[in-house]
C-alpha positions as a Markdown table, in Angstrom:
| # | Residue | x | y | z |
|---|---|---|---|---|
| 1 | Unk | 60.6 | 130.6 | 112.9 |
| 2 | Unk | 61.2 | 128.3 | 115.6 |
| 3 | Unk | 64.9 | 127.6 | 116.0 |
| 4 | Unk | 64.9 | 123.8 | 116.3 |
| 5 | Unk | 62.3 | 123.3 | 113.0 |
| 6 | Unk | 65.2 | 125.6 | 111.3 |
| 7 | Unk | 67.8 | 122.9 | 112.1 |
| 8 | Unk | 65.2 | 119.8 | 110.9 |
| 9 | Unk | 64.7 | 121.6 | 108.0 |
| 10 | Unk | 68.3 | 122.3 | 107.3 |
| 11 | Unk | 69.1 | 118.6 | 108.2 |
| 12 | Unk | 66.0 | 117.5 | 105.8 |
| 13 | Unk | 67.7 | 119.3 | 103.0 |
| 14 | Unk | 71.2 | 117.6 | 103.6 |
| 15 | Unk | 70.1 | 114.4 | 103.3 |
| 16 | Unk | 68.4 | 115.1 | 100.4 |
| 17 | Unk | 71.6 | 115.7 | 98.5 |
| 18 | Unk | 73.2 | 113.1 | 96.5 |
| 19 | Unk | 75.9 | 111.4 | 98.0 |
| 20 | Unk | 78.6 | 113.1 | 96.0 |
| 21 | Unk | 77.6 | 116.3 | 96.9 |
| 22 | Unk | 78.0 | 116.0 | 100.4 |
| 23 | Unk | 81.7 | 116.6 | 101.9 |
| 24 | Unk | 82.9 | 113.9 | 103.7 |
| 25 | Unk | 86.1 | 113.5 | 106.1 |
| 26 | Unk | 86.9 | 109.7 | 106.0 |
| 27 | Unk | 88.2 | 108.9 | 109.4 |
| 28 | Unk | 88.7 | 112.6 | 110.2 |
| 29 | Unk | 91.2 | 113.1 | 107.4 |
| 30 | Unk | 90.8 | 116.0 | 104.8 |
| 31 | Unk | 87.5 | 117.0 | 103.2 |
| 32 | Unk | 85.8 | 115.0 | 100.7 |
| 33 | Unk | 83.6 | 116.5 | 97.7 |
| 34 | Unk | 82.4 | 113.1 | 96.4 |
| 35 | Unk | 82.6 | 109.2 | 96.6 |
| 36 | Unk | 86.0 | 107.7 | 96.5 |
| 37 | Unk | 87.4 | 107.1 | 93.0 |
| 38 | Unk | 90.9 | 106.3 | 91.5 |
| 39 | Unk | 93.0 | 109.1 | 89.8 |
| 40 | Unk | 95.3 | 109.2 | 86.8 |
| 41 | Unk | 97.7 | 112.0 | 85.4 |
| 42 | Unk | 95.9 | 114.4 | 83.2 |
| 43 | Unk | 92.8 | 114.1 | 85.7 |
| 44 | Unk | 91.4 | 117.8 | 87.0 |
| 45 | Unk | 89.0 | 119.2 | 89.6 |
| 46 | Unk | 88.0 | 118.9 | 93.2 |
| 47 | Unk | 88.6 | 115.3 | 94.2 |
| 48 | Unk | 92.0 | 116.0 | 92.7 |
| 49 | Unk | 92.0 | 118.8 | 94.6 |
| 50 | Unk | 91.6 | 117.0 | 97.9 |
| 51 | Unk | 94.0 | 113.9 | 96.7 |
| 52 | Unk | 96.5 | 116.4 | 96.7 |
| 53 | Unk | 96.1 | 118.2 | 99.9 |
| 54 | Unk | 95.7 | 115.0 | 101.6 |
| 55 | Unk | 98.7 | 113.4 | 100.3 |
| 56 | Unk | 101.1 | 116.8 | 100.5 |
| 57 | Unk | 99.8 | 116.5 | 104.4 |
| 58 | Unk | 101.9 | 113.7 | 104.6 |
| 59 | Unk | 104.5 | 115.0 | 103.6 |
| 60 | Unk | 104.2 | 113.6 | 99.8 |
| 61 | Unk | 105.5 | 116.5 | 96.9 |
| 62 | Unk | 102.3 | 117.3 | 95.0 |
| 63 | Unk | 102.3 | 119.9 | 91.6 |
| 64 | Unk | 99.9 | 123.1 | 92.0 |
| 65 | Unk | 96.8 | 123.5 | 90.5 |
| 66 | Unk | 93.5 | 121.5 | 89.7 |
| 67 | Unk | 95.5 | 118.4 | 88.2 |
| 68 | Unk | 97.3 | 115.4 | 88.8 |
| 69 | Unk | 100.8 | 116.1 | 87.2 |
| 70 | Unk | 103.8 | 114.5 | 87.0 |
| 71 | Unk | 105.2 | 115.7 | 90.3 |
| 72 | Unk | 102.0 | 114.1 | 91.9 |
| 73 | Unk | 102.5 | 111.1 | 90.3 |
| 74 | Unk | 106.3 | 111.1 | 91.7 |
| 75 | Unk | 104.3 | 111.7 | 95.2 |
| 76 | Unk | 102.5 | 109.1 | 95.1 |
| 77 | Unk | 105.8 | 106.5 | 93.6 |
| 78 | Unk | 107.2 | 108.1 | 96.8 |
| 79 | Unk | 104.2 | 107.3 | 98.9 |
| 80 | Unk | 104.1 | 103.3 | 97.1 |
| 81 | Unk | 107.9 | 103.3 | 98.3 |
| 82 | Unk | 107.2 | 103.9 | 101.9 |
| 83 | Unk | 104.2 | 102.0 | 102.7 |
| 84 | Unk | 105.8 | 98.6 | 101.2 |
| 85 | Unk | 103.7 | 98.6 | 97.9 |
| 86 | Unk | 103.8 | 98.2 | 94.0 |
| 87 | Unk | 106.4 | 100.6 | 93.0 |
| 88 | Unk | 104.0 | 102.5 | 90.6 |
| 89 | Unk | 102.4 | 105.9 | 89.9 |
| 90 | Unk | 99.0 | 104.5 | 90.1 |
| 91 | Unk | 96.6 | 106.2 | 92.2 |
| 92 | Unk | 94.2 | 103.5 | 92.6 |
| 93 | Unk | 90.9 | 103.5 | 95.2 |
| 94 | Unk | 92.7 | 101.8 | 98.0 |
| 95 | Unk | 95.6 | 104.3 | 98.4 |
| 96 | Unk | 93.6 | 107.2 | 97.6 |
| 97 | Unk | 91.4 | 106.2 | 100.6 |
| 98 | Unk | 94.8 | 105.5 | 102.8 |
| 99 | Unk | 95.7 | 109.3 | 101.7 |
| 100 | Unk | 92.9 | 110.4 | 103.1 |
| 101 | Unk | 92.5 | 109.3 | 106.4 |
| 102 | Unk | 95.8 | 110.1 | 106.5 |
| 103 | Unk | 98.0 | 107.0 | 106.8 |
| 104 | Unk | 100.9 | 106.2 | 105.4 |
| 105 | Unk | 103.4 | 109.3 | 106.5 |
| 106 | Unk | 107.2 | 108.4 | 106.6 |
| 107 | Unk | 108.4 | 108.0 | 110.1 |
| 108 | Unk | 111.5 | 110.0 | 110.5 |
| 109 | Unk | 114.4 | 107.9 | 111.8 |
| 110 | Unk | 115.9 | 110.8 | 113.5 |
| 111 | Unk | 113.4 | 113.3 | 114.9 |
| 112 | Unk | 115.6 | 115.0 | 117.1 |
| 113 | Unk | 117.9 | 116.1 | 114.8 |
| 114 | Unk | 116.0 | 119.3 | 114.0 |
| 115 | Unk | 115.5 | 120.4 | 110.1 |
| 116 | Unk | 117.8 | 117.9 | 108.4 |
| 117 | Unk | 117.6 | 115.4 | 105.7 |
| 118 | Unk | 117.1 | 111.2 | 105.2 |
| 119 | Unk | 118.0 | 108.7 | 102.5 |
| 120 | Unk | 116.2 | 105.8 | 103.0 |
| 121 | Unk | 117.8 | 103.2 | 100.8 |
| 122 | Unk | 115.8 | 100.9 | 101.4 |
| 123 | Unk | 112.6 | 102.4 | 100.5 |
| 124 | Unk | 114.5 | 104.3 | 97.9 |
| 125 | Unk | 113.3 | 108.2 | 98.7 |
| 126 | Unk | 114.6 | 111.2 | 100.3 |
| 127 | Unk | 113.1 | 113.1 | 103.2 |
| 128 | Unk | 113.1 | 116.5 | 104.4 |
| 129 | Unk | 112.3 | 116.5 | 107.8 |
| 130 | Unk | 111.9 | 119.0 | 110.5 |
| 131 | Unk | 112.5 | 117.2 | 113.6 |
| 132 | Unk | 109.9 | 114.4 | 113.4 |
| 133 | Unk | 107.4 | 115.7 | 110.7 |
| 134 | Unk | 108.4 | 115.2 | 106.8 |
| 135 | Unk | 107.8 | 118.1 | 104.5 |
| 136 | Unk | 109.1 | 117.0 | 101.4 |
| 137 | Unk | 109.4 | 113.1 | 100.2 |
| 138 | Unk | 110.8 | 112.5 | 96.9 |
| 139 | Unk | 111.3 | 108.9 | 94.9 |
| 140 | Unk | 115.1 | 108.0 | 94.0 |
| 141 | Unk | 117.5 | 105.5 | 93.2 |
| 142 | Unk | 120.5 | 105.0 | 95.3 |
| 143 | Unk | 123.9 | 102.6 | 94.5 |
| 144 | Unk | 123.3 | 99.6 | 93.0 |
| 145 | Unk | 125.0 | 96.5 | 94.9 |
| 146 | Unk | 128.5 | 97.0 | 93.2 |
| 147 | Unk | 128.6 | 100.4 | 93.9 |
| 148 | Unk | 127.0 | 100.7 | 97.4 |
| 149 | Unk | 125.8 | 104.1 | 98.5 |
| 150 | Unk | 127.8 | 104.9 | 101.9 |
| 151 | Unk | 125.6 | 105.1 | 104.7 |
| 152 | Unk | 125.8 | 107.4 | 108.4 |
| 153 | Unk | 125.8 | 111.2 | 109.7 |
| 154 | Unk | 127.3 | 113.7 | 106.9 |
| 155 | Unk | 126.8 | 117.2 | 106.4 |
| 156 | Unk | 126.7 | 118.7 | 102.9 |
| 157 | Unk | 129.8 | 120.5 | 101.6 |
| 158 | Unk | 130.0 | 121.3 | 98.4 |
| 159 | Unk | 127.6 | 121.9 | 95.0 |
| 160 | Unk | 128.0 | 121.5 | 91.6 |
| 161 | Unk | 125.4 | 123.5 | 89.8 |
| 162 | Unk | 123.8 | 122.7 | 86.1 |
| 163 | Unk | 125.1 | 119.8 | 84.4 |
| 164 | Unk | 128.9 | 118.2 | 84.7 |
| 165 | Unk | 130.6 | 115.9 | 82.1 |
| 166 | Unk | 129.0 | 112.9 | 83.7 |
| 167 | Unk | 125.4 | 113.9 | 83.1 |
| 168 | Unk | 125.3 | 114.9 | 86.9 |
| 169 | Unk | 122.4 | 117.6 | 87.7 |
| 170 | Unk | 122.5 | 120.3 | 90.0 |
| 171 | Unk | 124.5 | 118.1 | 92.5 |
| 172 | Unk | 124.9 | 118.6 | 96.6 |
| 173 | Unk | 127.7 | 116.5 | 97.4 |
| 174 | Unk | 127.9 | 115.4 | 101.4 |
| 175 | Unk | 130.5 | 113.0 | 101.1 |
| 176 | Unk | 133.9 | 112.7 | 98.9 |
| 177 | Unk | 132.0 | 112.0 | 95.3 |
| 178 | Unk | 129.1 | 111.0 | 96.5 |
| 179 | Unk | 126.0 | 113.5 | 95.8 |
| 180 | Unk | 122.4 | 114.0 | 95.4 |
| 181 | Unk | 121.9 | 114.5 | 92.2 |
| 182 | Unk | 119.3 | 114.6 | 89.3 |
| 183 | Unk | 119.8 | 112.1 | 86.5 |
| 184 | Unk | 118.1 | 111.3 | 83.5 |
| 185 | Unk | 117.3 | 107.8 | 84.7 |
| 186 | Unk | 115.8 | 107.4 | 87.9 |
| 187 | Unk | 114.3 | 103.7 | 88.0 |
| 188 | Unk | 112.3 | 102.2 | 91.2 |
| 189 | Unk | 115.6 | 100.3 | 92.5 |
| 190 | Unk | 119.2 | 101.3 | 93.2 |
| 191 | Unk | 121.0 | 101.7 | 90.3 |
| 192 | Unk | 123.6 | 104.3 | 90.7 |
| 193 | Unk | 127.2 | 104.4 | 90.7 |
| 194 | Unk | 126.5 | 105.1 | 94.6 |
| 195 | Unk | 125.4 | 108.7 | 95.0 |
| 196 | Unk | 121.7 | 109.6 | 95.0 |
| 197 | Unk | 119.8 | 110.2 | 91.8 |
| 198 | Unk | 116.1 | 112.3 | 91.9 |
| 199 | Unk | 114.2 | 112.9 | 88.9 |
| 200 | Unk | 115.1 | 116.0 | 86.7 |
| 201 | Unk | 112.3 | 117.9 | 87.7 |
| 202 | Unk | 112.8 | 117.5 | 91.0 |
| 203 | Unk | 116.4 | 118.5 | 91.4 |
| 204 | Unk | 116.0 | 122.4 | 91.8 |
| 205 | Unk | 113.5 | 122.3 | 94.4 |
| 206 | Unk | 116.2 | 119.6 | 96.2 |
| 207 | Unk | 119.6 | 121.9 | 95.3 |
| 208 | Unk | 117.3 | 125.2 | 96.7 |
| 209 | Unk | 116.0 | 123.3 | 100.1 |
| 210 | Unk | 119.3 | 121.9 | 101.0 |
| 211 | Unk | 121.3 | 124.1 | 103.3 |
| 212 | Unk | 125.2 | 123.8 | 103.2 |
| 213 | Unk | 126.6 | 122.3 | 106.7 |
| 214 | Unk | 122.5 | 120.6 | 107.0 |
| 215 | Unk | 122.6 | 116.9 | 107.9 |
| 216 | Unk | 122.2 | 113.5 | 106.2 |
| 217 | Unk | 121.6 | 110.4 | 107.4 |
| 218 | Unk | 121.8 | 107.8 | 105.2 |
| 219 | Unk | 120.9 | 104.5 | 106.1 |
């Protein structure tokens, strides 16, 4: 068969299929199984699928699997926090096409500093970074306003693993007292007694990627 009636046929056939059938890759960003729709934890299969990819692309912690999770929902809090929006876990239609095209990655404040670590207090998350690209963004809650977090260069020094006596969890400390933590209340604001809270479920994966002598900048 001629090669060229091959390709119209092929062509032919694509068009044929319904729109949600055809993979799409909204302005060049990751592959699309189907129109563009807002996700919710509990939610399963391939568009979740792609959500996730696309948004751990950025940088943004996603859970494995087919589903939207809690740790994807934390991702996307984390993603909310960076691009200036409603400090939610919502997934709606307009971030979800954001994610896709792939907008909305943290800038790293200090890309020359090589594998190293940033506390943004002011959009309340914490970033692994390898020189400029983030790897790892997680929502937190730094010192509320009469107990400031303390801000510049550290290294971390010292950890305190499991829980202490002041409900502390799995904490990397990089200055005097002041730690990253997990807590059992992590709201959208600061709200600390100055160190840096994370979610529960989150704190192992932080303790384990932290390196002792790594930096900090907190600003």
């Amino acid at each position: 068969m001629n090669r060229h009636l091959v390709r119209a046929l092929v062509l032919l056939a694509l068009l044929a299929l319904p729109a949600a059938a055809q993979a799409k890759r909204p302005n060049g960003g990751v592959e699309w199984p189907g129109p563009i729709e807002a996700f919710h934890k509990g939610e399963c299969g391939d568009n979740v699928v792609a959500f996730k990819k696309a948004l751990h692309k950025l940088g943004y912690i996603v859970n494995r699997g087919r589903c939207f999770k809690d740790k994807t929902a934390r991702g996307v809090l984390a993603y909310r926090k960076v691009n200036g929006m409603n400090r939610s876990s919502k997934a709606g239609k307009g971030l979800v096409k954001r994610v896709l095209a792939g907008r909305g990655a943290y800038r790293v404040r200090h890309p020359g500093a090589g594998e190293h670590v940033e506390a943004s207090l002011s959009k309340q998350v914490l970033v692994f970074a390898r020189g400029g690209k983030p790897f790892a963004v997680y929502p937190v809650s730094s010192g509320k306003s009469s107990t400031p977090t303390v801000t510049g260069h550290f290294s971390f020094i010292r950890t305190e693993p499991g829980y202490n006596s002041h409900g502390m969890y799995y904490s990397f400390y990089f200055y005097g007292g002041y730690a990253v933590h997990g807590y059992e209340s992590v709201p959208d604001y600061p709200a600390s007694h100055g160190c840096i809270r994370t979610f529960i479920a989150d704190q192992p994966e932080i303790y384990n990627r932290i390196r002792y002598g790594e930096s900090i900048f907190v600003f």
